[in-house]
N, C-alpha and C positions, 0 to 999 in steps of 0.2 A: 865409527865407534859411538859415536852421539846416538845415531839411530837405535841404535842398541839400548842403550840405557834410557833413550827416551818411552821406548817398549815397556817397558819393565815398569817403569815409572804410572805409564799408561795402564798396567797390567795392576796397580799396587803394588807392585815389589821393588825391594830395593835396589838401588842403582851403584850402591861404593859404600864406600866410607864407613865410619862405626855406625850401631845405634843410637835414635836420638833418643834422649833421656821420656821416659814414657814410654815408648815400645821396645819390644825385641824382635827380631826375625826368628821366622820357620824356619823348618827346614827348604820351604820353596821360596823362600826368600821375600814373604808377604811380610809386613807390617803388622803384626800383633800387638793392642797395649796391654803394657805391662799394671796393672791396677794398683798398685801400692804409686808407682812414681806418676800413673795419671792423675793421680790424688792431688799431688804436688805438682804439677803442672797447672791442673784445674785453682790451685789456693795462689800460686803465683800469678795467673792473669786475673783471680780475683782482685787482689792484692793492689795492680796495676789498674783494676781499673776502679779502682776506691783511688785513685792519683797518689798511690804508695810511691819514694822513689826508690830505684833500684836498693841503696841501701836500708831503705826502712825495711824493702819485702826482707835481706839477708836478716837483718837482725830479726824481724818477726819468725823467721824460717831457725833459726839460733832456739832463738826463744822456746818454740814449739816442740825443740829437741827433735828436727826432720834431718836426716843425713842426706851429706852426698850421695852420688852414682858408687863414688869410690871410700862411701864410709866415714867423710869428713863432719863434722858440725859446721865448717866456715864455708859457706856458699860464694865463689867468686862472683863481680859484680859482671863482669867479661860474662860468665855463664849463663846469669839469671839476664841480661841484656839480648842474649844469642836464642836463648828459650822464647823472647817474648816477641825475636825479629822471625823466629822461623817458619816460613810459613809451611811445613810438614803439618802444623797443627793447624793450619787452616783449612788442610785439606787437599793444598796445592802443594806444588814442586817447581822450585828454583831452577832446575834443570829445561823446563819448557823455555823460562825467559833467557837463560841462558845457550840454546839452542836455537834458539828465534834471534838472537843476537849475531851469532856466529853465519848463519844463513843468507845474512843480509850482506 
């Protein structure tokens, strides 16, 4: 099953799970970003890396009047911590080290 989704992954497309904030999937199941929340992704690692802590970015993200995925004004700190580990926006995929782990 790993090989499977490690395919896919290798292919840009996705392997499970929902979308990550910033993109959405195709219909072939590619990775698209979504432009409005890569806005928001892009001011949050700016954010981070002005050594903002996780709640200065919420309250600046407050401030700014940027919503949730789900419509909220309150940014969980859990979420904007999970955006800033993921490395989908690095380019890479958790699934490789994850897969190289299992292997061994």
């Amino acid at each position: 099953m790993n090989r499977g989704k490690l395919r896919k992954v290798e292919l840009g497309r996705k392997a499970g799970g929902p979308d990550v904030f910033g993109y959405q999937t195709n219909d072939r199941g590619e990775y698209v970003p979504e432009p409005e929340q890569a806005k928001v992704v892009h001011l949050i690692y700016e954010l981070a890396m002005k050594d903002f802590t996780l709640r200065q970015i919420r309250s600046e993200l407050k401030r700014r009047g940027i919503e949730t995925k789900r419509g909220r004004d309150c940014w969980s700190i859990a979420v904007l911590g999970q955006i800033l580990r993921n490395d989908i926006y690095l380019g890479r995929s958790n699934l490789h080290w994850t897969c190289r782990l299992q292997s061994k």
